[in-house]
C-alpha positions, 0 to 999 in steps of 0.5 A: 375631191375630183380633179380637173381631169373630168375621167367621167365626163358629165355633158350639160343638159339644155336648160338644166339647172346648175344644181342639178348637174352637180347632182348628177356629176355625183351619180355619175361617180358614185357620191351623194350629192352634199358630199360632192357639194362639200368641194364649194364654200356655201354662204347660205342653206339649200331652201327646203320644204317645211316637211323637209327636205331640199327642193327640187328647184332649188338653184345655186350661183358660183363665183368665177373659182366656182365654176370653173372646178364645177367645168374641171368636175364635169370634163366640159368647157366653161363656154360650153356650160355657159350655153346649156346653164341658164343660171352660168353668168348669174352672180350676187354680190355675196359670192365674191370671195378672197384668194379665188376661193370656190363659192356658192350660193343657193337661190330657188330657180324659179327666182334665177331664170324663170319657171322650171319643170322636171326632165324626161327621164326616157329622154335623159336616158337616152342622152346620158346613159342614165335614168335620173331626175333633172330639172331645167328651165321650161316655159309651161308651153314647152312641157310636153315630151312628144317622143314619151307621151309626157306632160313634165311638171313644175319642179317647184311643189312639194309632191312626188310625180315628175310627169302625167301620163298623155296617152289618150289625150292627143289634144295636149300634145297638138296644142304644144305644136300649135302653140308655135304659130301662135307664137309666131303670131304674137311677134308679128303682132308686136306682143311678147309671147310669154306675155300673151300666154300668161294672160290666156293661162290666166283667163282658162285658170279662172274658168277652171275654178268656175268650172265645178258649176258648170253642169254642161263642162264634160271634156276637162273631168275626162281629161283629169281622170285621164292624166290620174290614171282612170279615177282622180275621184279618190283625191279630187282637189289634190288632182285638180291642183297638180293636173290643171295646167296638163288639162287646160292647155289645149285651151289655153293655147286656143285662147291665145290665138283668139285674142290675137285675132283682129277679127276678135279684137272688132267683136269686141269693139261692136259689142262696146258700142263702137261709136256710141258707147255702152255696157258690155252685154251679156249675149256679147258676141265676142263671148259668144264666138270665143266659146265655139273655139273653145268648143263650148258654144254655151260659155259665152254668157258665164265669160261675159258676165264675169267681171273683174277677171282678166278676161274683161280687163283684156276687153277693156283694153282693147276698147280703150285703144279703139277709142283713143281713150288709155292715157300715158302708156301703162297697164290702161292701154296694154291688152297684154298687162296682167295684174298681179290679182289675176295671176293664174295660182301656182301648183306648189302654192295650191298644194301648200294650201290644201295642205294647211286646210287638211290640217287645220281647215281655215288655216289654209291662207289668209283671205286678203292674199287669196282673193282677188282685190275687187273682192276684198272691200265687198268681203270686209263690207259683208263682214261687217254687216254679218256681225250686226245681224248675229247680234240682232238674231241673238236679240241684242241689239243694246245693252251689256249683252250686246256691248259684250258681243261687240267688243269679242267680236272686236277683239276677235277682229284686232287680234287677227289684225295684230296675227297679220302684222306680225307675219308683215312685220317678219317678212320685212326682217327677212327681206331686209335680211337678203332674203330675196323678195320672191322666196318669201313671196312663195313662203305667204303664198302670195305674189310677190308684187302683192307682198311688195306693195304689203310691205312697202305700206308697212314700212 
């Protein structure tokens, strides 16, 4: 074990996660990191990946004996790591332990205090002496490591590149500079900044997905090639998964500021109607003008006429405010309220199911989880529909072979129901057993208020 008096003294990173510190205190003398782990008693597993392996973003909480041998390990104060370690204070009612043993708990960060991004590892160096992997709390808005030319990325997939190369792309890093007035902005407008960015990342993530029809879109296929090293045509889904939140910045940061601009907000209100209410039009001009920010005059009518996305939620919002018309305070009347459906998907979600559909295509994920809600009841209606013409086609409309046909097709339907409850069924023995919602959450690949609502139906 390593004494309290720190010979090799490891100062904490800001933000870092607790578990990597401990991983690198034990470079730094020469461990492997589950030896050094072997000095805390554990009350669960480090969460893995299903090929393997502990996460990346994997986090662990200490009781009191806990972090202070981890503050003797490193040769720093426990004021100090308290300060740089987000995740210091945060305790759980399995980590009281008797006689002040040292205890641990392991969660996954992301579950503890927000998203986590992998370190510069140029920049480590640079304060430690030493090259080696961290990961710490970052805000996707705070992702650019300026000095490097980096976009660091989310920690929390199971792939192995820490960052993308923004040589080339200085508009990336502009927008991280830009993002601060923003920022700015949004506090003096009354809304929460992080509030108004995940519904700008959320509005940019949907047009990315539309985006492969749009013959007229030029400047994100020449950025994904860039940050893919020239060519991201030799595995093009798995690039637009892990270089999307790189590629799209610029206008996500551009679409904020839109939607915090009042001038914006009247646009809106006119194309409303105003006084005399009617149909939002496709040739709106708040689309209209939201495009040319973005430096794509002709996305006005595509924004517009895409409805039951966050977009056209936000409009609405905004023209129930003008109106005096949103009710009790809720989701109704807050532009910044953005549904768990419109929720940007994450890389390490994406990658998951690109992986499922390369080896079993279809396997990927269960439709209800993946597609937005307003969807769900036109999709079930068409399959519906889609059966009666396949027996119509077949030319059974009655008899044995149609009744037959009708009662595989049921089976077929039952069966999948009864697939579906039973994963319901163990994601409610898992969280009944103290697995946090969220883990189990990132384990169906689908928000974690979506499978809260499941559940809570279920039972």
């Amino acid at each position: 074990m390593i004494h309290h008096s720190g010979l090799l003294r490891t100062a904490p990173l800001q933000g870092e996660t607790t578990s990597s510190l401990i991983c690198r205190i034990a470079s730094r003398y020469g461990m492997e990191a589950k030896v050094l782990r072997a000095c805390w008693k554990w009350r669960n597993y480090p969460p893995g990946h299903e090929g393997g392996g502990t996460r990346a973003d994997a986090e662990v909480l200490l009781n009191a004996a806990g972090r202070h041998l981890l503050a003797g390990m490193c040769g720093v104060k426990e004021d100090v790591l308290a300060r740089a370690l987000p995740s210091w204070a945060k305790e759980d009612a399995k980590l009281r332990a008797e006689a002040a043993d040292p205890v641990g708990l392991w969660r996954i960060a992301g579950a503890v205090a927000g998203p986590v991004g992998f370190g510069c590892r140029l920049c480590t160096a640079r304060r430690t002496g030493t090259a080696v992997q961290v990961v710490r709390y970052a805000p996707r808005w705070e992702r650019v490591c300026v000095r490097h030319g980096w976009w660091l990325l989310d920690a929390d997939a199971n792939q192995p590149l820490e960052h993308l190369d923004l040589r080339g792309l200085p508009e990336v890093v502009a927008a991280q500079r830009r993002w601060a007035g923003v920022a700015r902005r949004a506090a003096r407008a009354g809304a929460e900044p992080e509030r108004v960015f995940a519904l700008a990342r959320a509005v940019v993530a949907r047009w990315w997905e539309q985006a492969y029809g749009w013959e007229r879109e030029t400047i994100w296929p020449r950025r994904l090639h860039q940050v893919a090293g020239g060519n991201a045509g030799g595995d093009l889904e798995r690039w637009r998964v892990v270089g999307r939140d790189t590629v799209v910045f610029p206008e996500v940061v551009a679409v904020a500021d839109a939607l915090l601009d009042p001038a914006m907000a009247d646009l809106v209100w006119a194309d409303s109607g105003a006084g005399r209410p009617r149909a939002l039009p496709a040739d709106g001009l708040f689309c209209r003008r939201l495009g040319e920010r973005i430096g794509r005059p002709w996305l006005g009518p595509l924004a517009a006429t895409d409805h039951g996305g966050p977009l056209i939620a936000w409009m609405g919002s905004v023209i129930r405010l003008r109106r005096g018309t949103g009710g009790t305070p809720g989701y109704d009347n807050d532009p910044w309220w953005l549904r768990q459906e419109h929720q940007a998907a994450t890389m390490a979600g994406q990658l998951r199911v690109l992986g499922k559909e390369k080896k079993a295509p279809g396997s990927g994920t269960m439709w209800r989880a993946a597609v937005p809600a307003e969807q769900r009841r036109l999709i079930t209606s068409t399959l519906d529909s889609v059966q009666e013409q396949l027996l119509q086609l077949c030319g059974v409309h009655s008899g044995p072979t149609a009744d037959v046909a009708r009662r595989l097709l049921r089976g077929l339907g039952h069966s999948a129901g009864l697939i579906e409850n039973a994963w319901k069924r163990t994601a409610l023995a898992a969280v009944n057993g103290g697995v946090p919602l969220e883990e189990v959450a990132r384990w169906v690949d689908m928000p974690a208020e979506v499978l809260r609502e499941m559940l809570t139906a279920h039972g």
